[in-house]
C-alpha positions in Angstrom: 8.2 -3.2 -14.6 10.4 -0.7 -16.7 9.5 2.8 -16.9 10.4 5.4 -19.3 9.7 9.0 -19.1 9.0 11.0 -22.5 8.1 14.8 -22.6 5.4 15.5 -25.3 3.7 18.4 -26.8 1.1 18.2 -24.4 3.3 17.2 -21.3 5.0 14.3 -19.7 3.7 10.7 -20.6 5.3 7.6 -18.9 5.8 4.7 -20.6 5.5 1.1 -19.0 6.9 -1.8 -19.9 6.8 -5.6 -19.1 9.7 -7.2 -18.1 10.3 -11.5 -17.8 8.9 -13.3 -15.0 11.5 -11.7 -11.8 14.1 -14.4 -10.6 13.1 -13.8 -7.2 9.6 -16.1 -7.5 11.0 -18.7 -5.2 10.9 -16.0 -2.4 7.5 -14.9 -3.7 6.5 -18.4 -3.4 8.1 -18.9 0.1 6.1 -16.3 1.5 2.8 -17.0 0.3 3.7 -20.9 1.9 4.4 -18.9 5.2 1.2 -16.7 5.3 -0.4 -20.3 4.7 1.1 -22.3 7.2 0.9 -19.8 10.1 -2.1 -18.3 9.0 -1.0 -14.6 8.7 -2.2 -13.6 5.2 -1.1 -10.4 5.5 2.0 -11.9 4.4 1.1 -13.4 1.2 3.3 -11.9 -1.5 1.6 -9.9 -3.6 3.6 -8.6 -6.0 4.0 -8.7 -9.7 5.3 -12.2 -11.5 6.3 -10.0 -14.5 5.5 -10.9 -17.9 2.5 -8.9 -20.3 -0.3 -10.6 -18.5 1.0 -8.6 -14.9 1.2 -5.2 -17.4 -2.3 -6.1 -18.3 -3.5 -6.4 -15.0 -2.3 -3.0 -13.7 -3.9 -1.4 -16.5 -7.3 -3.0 -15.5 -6.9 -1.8 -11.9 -5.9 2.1 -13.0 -9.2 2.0 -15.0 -11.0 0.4 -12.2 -9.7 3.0 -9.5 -10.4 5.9 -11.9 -14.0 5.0 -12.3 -14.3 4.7 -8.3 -13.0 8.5 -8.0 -9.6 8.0 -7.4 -6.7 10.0 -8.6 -4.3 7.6 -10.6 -2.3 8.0 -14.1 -4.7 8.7 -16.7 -4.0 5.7 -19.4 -3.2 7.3 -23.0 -2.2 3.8 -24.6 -2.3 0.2 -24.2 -0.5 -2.1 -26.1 0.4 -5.6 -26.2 4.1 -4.4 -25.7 3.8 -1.4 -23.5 1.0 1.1 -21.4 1.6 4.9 -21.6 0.2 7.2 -18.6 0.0 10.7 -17.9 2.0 12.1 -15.4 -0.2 12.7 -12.3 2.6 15.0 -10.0 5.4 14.7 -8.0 6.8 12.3 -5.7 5.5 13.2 -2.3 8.2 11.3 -0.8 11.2 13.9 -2.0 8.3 16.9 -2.0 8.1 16.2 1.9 12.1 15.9 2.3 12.3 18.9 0.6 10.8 20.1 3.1 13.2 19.2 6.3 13.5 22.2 7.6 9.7 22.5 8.0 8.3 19.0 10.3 5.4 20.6 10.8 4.8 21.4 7.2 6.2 17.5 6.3 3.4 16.7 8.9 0.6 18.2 7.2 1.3 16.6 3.9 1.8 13.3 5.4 -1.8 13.6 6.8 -3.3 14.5 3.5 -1.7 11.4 2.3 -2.9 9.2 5.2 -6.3 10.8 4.0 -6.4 10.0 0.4 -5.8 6.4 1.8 -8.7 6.1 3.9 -10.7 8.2 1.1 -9.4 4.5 -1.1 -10.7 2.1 1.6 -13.6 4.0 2.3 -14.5 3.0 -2.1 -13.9 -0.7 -1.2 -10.4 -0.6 -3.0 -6.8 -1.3 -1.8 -3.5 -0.3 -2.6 -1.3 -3.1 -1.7 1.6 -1.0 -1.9 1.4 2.7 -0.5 4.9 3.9 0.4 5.6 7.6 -0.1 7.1 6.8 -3.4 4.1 5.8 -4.7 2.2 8.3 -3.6 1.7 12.1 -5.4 1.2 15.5 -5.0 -0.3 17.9 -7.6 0.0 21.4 -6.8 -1.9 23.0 -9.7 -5.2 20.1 -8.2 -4.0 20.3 -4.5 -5.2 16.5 -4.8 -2.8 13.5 -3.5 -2.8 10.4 -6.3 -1.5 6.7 -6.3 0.8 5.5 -8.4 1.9 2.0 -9.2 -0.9 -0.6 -9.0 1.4 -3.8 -9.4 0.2 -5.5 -6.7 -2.4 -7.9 -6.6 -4.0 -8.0 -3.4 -6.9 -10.4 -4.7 -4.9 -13.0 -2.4 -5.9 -12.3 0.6 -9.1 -11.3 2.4 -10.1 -7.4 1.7 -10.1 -6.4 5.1 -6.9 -7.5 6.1 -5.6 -6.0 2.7 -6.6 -3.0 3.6 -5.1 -3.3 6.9 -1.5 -4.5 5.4 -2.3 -0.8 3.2 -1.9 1.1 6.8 1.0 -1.4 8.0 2.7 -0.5 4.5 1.9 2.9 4.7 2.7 3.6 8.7 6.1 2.3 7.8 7.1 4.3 4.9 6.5 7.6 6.7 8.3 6.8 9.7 11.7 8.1 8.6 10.5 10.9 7.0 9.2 12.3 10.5 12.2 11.6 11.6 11.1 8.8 13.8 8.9 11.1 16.1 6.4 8.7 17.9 3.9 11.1 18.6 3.7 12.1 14.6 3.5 9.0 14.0 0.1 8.4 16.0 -1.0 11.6 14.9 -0.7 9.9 11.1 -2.3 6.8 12.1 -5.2 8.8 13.9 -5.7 11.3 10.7 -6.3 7.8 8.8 -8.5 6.4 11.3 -10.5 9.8 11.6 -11.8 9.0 7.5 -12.0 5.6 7.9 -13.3 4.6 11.3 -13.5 0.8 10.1 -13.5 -1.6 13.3 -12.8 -5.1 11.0 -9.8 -3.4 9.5 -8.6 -2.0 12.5 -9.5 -5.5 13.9 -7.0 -6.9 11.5 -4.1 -4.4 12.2 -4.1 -4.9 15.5 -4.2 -8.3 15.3 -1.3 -8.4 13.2 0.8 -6.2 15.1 0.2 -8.1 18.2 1.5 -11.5 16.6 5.0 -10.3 14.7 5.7 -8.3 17.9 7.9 -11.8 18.9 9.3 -12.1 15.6 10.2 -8.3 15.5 11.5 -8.4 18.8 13.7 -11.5 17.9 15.4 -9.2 15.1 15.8 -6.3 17.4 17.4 -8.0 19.8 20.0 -10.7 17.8 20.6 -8.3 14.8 19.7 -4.6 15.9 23.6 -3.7 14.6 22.5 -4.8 11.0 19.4 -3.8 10.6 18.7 -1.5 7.3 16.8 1.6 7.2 13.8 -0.3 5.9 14.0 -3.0 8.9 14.0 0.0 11.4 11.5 1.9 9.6 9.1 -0.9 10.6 10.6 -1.5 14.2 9.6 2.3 14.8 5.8 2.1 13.4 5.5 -1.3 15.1 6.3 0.1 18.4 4.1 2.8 18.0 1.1 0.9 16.5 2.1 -1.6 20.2 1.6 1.4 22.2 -0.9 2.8 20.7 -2.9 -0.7 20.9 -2.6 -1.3 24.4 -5.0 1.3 25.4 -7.9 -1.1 24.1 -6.5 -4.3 25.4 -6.1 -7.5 23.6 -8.0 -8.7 20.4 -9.4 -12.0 19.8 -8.6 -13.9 16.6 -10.6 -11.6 13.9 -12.8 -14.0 12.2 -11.9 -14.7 8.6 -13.5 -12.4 5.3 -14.3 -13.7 2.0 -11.4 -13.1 -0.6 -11.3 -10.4 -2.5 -12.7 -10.2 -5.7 -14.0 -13.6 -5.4 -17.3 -14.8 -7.0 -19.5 -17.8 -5.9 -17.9 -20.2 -8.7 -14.4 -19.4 -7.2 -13.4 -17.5 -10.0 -11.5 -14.4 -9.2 -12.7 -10.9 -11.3 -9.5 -9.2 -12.4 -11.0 -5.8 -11.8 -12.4 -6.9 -8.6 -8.5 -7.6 -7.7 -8.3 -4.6 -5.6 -11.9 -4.4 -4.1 -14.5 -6.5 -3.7 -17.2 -6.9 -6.6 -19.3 -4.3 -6.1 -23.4 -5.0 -6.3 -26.7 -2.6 -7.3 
């Protein structure tokens, strides 16, 4: 999606675009044949296909998020050629390395983030995508926010959505602690402390404990060439490993229902990033 950022008489607006279906759907498509074959649905591609109808879906899922309490872009417009939002804060991604000569303080606002994210499991919602850059801070409402809701987690069961949220998220703020281990648990117990959730923590684990070959593999053969991204996961892989092997191995978690599905099969486009919720 194309974003364009226009200041208005009564503040700063951001306007969305659609853009044509990306040319990168054949690796979309790969990996959603992977998660299938092996069985890992955490690796089912979730993100957008482009085009209006993606555009159309976001806007659905801010609306749905807002009505469950959570702090997203206010909508101002929807069109059939473009949505317009109201800015919800800064990035807390360049807030926190603004903030590099103060860890403890970066610390303390990586925790409020890690939080907000539990506060979203704990409404039945998931992200699908919450890297620092997509996460905000508004100091005048002292309130963390989510941005971007392009992806559509409605592919794979909730609970291992929301587990792929912490994966996401684990990895994003590695670098920004500069790596250090034992903030990095300390992020991954803040989360855990709002959102005590044995299925989903089920699911991590579970996870962690079958790319650990496949990570290793890439460590080994092609740690020389490895981006900041690829080691940004290596790090929080290693610590979610360590942190693991304190309760032993996990059997096989059993398989959830997808998300947003109803009994006829059909999937709820609102429901794409929560289950449907009942009186």
């Amino acid at each position: 999606m194309r974003t364009q950022r226009i200041e208005t008489r009564d503040g700063v607006i951001w306007r969305k675009y659609p853009e044509p279906p990306s040319s990168k759907l054949w690796m979309h498509n790969l990996l959603t044949l992977f998660a299938r074959v092996t069985g890992w649905s955490m690796f089912t591609a979730t993100s957008s296909k482009g085009g209006l109808p993606a555009l159309m879906d976001e806007a659905e899922r801010l609306k749905h998020f807002q009505d469950k309490g959570v702090r997203v872009p206010a909508l101002s417009c929807v069109t059939d050629h473009y949505i317009e939002m109201k800015e919800l804060g800064q990035e807390l991604g360049k807030l926190i390395d603004s903030m590099k000569d103060n860890p403890d303080k970066q610390l303390v606002y990586i925790k409020k983030a890690a939080r907000a994210l539990a506060d979203i499991h704990q409404k039945g919602l998931a992200h699908g995508r919450p890297h620092l850059k997509d996460i905000t801070w508004s100091n005048e409402t002292g309130q963390v926010g989510f941005l971007d809701l392009e992806e559509d987690v409605s592919v794979m069961p909730f609970k291992e959505a929301q587990a792929r949220d912490i994966w996401l998220f684990m990895g994003s703020v590695t670098e920004h602690l500069n790596y250090q281990t034992d903030k990095i648990e300390q992020v991954y117990k803040t989360y855990k402390a709002y959102h005590p959730c044995k299925e989903v923590e089920h699911h991590l684990f579970w996870f962690v404990r079958k790319v650990k070959p496949v990570l290793n593999f890439v460590e080994c053969f092609f740690r020389n060439k490895l981006g900041k991204d690829a080691k940004n996961v290596l790090v929080c892989q290693k610590v979610l490993e360590q942190y693991n092997s304190q309760f032993g191995p996990y059997a096989p978690p059993a398989r959830s229902a997808a998300i947003g599905r109803r009994p006829n099969g059909s999937r709820s486009r609102l429901a794409s990033h929560g289950p449907k919720q009942t009186a």
